[in-house]
C-alpha positions in Angstrom: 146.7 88.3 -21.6 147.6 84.5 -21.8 147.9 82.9 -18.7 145.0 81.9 -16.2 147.2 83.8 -13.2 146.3 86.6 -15.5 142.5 85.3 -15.6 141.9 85.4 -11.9 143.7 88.5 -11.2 141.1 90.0 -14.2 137.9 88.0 -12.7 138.7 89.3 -9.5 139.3 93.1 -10.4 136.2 92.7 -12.8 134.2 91.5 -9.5 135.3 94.3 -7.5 134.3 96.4 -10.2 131.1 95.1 -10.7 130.0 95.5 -7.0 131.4 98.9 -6.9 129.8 100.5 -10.1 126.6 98.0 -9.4 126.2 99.9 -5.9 126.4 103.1 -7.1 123.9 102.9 -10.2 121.3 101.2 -7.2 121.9 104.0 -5.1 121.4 106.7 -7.9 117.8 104.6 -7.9 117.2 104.5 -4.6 118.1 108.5 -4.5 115.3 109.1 -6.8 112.4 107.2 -5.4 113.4 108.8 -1.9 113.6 112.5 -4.0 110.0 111.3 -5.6 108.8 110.3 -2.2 110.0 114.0 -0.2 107.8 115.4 -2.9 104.8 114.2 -1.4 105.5 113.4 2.2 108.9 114.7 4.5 111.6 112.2 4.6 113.3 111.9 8.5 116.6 113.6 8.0 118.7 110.2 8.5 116.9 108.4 5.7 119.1 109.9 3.2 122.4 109.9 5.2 122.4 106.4 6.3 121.3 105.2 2.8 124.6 106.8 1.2 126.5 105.1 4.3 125.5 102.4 3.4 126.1 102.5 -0.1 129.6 103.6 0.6 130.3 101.0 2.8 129.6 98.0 0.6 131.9 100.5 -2.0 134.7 100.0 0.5 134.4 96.7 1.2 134.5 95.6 -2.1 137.3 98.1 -2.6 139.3 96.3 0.6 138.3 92.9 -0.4 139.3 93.0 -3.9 142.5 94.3 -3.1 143.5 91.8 -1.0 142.0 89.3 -3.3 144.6 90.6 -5.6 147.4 91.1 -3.9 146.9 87.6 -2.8 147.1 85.8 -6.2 150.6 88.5 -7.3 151.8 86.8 -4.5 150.9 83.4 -6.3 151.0 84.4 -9.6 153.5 82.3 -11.0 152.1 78.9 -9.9 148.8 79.7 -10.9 150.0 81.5 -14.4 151.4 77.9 -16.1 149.5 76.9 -18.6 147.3 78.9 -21.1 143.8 79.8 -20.8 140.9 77.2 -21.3 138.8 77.5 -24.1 135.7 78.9 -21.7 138.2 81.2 -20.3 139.2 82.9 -23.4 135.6 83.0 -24.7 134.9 84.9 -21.4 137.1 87.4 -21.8 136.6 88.1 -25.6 133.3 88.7 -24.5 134.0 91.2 -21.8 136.8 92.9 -24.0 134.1 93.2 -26.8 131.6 95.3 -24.5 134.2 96.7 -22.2 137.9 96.9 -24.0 138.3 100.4 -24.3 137.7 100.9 -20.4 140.3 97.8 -20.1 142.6 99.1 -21.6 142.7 102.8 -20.7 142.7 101.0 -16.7 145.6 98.2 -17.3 143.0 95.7 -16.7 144.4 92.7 -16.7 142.0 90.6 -19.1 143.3 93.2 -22.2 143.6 91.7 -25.0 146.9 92.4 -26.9 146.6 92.2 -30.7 148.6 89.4 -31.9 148.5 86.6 -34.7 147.7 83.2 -33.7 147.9 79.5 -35.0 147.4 76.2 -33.6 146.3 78.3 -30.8 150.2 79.6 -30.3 150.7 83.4 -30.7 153.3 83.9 -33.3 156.3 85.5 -32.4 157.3 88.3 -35.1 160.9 87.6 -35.3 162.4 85.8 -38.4 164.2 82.4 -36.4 160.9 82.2 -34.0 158.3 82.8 -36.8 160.2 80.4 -38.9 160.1 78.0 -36.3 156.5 78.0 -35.6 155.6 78.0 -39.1 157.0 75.0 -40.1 156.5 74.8 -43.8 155.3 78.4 -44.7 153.7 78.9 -47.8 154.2 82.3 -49.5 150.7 82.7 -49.8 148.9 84.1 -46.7 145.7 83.8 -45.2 144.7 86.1 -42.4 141.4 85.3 -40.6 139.8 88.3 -38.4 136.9 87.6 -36.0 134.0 89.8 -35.1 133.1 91.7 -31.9 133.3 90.4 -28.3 134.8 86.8 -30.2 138.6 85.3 -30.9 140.5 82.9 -33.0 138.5 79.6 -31.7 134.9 81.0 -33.4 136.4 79.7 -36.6 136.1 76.4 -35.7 132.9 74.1 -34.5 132.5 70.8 -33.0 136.2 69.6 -34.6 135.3 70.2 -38.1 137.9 71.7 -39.8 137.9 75.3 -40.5 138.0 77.5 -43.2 141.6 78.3 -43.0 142.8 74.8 -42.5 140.7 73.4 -45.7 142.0 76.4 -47.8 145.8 75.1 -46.7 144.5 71.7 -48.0 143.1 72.7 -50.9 145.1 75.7 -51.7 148.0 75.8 -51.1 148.3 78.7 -48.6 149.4 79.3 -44.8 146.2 80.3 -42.5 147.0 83.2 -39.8 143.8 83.8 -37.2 144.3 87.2 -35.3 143.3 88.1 -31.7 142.5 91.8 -30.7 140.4 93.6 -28.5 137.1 94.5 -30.0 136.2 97.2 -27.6 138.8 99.3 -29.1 137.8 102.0 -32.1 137.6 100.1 -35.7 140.1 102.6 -36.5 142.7 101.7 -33.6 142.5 98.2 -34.7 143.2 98.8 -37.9 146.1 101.2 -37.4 147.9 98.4 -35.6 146.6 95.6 -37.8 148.4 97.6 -40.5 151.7 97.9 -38.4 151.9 94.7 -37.1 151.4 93.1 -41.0 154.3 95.1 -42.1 156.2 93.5 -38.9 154.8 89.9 -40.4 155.8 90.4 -44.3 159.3 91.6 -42.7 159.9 88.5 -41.0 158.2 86.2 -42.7 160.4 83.3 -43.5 159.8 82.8 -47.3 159.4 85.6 -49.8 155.5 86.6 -49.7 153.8 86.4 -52.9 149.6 86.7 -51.6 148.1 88.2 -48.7 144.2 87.5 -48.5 142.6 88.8 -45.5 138.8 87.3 -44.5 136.7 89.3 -41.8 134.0 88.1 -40.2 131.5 91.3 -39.4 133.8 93.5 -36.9 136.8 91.8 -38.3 135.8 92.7 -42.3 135.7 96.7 -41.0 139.0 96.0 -39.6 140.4 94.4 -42.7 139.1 98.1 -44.6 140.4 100.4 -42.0 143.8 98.5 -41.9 144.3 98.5 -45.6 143.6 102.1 -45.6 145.9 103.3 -42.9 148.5 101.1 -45.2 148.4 102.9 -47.8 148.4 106.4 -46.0 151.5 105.3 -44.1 153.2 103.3 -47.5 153.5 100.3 -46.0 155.2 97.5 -48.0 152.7 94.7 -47.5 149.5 96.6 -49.6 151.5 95.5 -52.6 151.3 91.4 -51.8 147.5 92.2 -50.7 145.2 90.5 -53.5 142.1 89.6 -51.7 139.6 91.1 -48.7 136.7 88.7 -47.9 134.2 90.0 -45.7 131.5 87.9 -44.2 128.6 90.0 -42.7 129.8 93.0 -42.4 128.0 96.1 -41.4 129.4 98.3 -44.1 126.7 100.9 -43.8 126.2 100.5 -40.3 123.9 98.0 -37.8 120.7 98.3 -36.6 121.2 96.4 -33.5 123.7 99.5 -32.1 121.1 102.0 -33.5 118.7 100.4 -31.2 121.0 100.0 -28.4 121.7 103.7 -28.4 118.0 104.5 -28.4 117.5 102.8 -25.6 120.1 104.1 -23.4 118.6 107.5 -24.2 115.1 106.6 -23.7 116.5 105.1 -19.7 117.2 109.1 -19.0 113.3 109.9 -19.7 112.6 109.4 -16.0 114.2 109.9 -12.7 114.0 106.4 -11.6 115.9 105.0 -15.2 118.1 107.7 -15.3 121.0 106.1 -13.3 120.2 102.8 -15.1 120.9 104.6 -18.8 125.0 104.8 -17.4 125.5 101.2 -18.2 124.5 101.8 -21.8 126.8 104.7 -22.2 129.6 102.6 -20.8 129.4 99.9 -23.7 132.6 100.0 -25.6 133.4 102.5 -28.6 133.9 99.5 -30.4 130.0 98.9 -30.7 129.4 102.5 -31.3 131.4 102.1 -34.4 129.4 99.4 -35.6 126.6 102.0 -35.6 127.3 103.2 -38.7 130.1 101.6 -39.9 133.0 104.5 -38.7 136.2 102.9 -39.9 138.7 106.3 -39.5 139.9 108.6 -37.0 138.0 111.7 -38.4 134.2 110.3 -37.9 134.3 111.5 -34.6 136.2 114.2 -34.6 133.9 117.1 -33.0 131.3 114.7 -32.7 129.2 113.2 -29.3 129.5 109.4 -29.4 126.5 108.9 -27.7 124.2 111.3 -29.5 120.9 110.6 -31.4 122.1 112.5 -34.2 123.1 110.2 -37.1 126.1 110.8 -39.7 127.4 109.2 -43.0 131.5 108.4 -42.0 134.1 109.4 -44.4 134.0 107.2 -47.1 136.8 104.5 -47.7 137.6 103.9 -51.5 138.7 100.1 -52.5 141.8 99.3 -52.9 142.8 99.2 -56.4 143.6 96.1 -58.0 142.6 94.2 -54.8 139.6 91.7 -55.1 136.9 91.7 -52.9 134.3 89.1 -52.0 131.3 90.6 -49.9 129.6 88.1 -48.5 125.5 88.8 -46.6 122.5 86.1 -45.5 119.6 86.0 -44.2 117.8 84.3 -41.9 114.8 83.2 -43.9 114.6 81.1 -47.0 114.4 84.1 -49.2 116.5 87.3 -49.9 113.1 89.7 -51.1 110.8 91.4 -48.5 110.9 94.3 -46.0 111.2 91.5 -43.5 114.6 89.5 -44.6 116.5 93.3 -46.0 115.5 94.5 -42.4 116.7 91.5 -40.1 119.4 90.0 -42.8 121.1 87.7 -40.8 119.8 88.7 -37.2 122.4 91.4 -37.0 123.6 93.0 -39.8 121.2 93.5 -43.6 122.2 92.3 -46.6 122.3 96.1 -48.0 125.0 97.0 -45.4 127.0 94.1 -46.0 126.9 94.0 -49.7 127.5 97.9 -50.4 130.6 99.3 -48.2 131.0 103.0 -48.6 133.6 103.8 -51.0 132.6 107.6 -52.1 132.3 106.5 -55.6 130.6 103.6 -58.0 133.4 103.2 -59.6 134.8 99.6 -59.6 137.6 98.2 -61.7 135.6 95.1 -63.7 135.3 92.0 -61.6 136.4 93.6 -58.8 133.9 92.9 -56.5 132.3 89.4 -56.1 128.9 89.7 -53.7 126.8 86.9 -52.5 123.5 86.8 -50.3 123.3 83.1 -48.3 119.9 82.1 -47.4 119.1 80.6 -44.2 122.6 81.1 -42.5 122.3 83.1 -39.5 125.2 85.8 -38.8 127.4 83.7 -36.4 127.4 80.5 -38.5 128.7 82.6 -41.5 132.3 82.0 -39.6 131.6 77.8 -40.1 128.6 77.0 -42.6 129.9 75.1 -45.5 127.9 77.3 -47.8 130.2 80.3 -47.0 133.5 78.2 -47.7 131.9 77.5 -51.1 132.0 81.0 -52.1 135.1 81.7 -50.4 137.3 78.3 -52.1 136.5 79.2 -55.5 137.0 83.3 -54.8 140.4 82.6 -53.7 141.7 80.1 -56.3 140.5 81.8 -59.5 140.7 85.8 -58.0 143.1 85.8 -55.9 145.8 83.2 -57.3 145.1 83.6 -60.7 143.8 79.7 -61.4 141.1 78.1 -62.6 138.3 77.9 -60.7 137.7 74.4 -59.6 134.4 72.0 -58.5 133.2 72.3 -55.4 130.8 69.2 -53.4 127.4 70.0 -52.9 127.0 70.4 -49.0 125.7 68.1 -46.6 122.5 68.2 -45.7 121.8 70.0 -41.9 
């Protein structure tokens, strides 16, 4: 979805939605205290009927209104589609897709996010003539920057600083790509497409390609994994131009926030009167169930209950050889020892997940892997904190291109 036609048609059926699912986990409540209260004293016979009329009229009102409320704005659509989305707008719907993208997607909602690569906040057209067209002056060394969960394209960039990507074309040389996709989605779905649509981009890229570096912020560094892995099951052409994966908290071995979260909606079915209230948590996207321990392929969940208690290691994902990687963890605190900063990390994700992905084996070619633990830098601010970019500027110059590594400036003070 580009167009704010497209955003109001989404806000509305997400409204409609709202009410309608909203009515129906209040009435599951309501059912219980009245099924609690029959225990100890009879309920009049109308109590319960009128209650679930009234329930199901607010259902069909919302139902009636939202329909029309739609129907209203196709009728419109094409005066109130021109433009693209506001900044806000897109934020909005990021967030939505992040906890709800899967159900979006499956419904034809219309605030589903299509996959696509973006720049200058322009989705790229993968066509040779349009591509070259919007690229300009493309260099044949890549960048590709993937955000995190429930985010897009404009968390790489704060207060009209420059971001990573446009310093590294500064100072190295290369042509910075940001992708969009829906974060709801399975790891593994993402990263089947990422890997298609990269193949579509090396195809039609307008110069000969001669470096593809791919940096992934948390979600987006899973992504990176799963997509280089389907690549290489499928033989696509662009694995052999791919010299670099950067991944910037990522939960490798999993996050403790989901592990929580999924404790929690369990714990809402322990009574009567939480029990409807536990069907929001199960709703949350399978995106965020991934993140639970780190599932980056198809076969994780094969045969298994995404919502169970029960806890698994996924099938391990070997690193690609002679590909560089810089793994990238922080914590909150001013130091990296203590039960306190390896549990927290970086609010969301531990420096022991983020520094050790699962690769079956502890084999790695020498110099292979490049780690670093950030102190101080909270897990959001790993997408624009100048003490990330000087890990990743020196990473990409002397791993990746093959040059000497150059001086960086010591950062500002904050």
């Amino acid at each position: 979805m580009e167009s704010r036609g497209t955003f109001l048609q989404g806000a509305v059926k997400s409204l409609k939605t709202l009410v309608m699912g909203g009515s129906q986990v209040v009435e599951g409540v309501h059912s219980a205290v009245l099924n609690q209260v029959a225990v100890l004293a009879p309920v009049p016979a109308p109590v319960p009927m009128i209650t679930r009329l009234v329930y199901r009229s607010i259902r069909e009102i919302a139902q009636l209104a939202g329909s029309s409320a739609e129907a209203i704005l196709a009728m419109g659509q094409q005066e109130a589609a021109e433009g693209p989305l506001e900044s806000w707008q897109l934020h909005l719907v990021s967030a939505f897709n992040g906890a709800f993208g899967d159900h979006f997607e499956r419904e034809g909602h219309p605030w589903t996010i299509a996959m696509g690569f973006h720049r200058h906040g322009q989705s790229l057209p993968l066509a040779p003539e349009p591509l070259a067209e919007a690229l300009k002056t493309p260099s044949p060394h890549i960048v590709l920057f993937l955000h995190g969960l429930g985010m897009n394209e404009l968390g790489w960039s704060k207060d009209q600083e420059p971001s990573f990507g446009a310093r590294l074309e500064a100072e190295a040389g290369c042509t910075s790509l940001w992708l969009r996709y829906n974060t709801g989605r399975h790891i593994y779905e993402n990263g089947q497409e990422l890997a298609r649509l990269l193949e579509e981009l090396v195809e039609s890229y307008p110069v000969p390609v001669e470096s593809l570096t791919v940096v992934g912020h948390s979600m987006g560094g899973l992504v990176a994994r799963s997509a280089g892995h389907y690549a290489l099951r499928a033989q696509y052409r662009w694995t052999g131009y791919l010299r670099g994966i950067c991944t910037l908290g990522s939960p490798h071995q999993g996050a403790h926030l989901e592990h929580i979260g999924n404790w929690f909606s369990h714990l809402l079915t322990v009574t009567p009167y939480s029990l409807p209230l536990s069907q929001i948590g199960r709703l949350r996207s399978v995106g965020i169930k991934d993140l639970r321990h780190g599932s980056l392929v198809e076969e994780d969940w094969h045969g298994r209950d995404r919502d169970s208690l029960e806890s698994f290691v996924p099938q391990p994902i070997p690193l690609i050889p002679d590909v560089n990687y810089l793994l990238v963890a922080s914590t909150l605190g001013q130091s990296t020892r203590g039960p306190a900063s390896k549990l927290v990390g970086d609010g969301l994700v531990s420096p022991g997940s983020a520094l050790q992905p699962r690769t079956g084996t502890d084999q790695e070619q020498p110099g292979q892997v490049t780690r670093a633990v950030l102190q101080g830098v909270g897990h959001i601010e790993l997408l624009t904190r100048s003490e990330v970019y000087q890990q990743l500027l020196p990473w990409y110059v002397h791993q990746v291109r093959g040059q000497a590594p150059q001086a960086l400036p010591a950062p500002e003070p904050r």
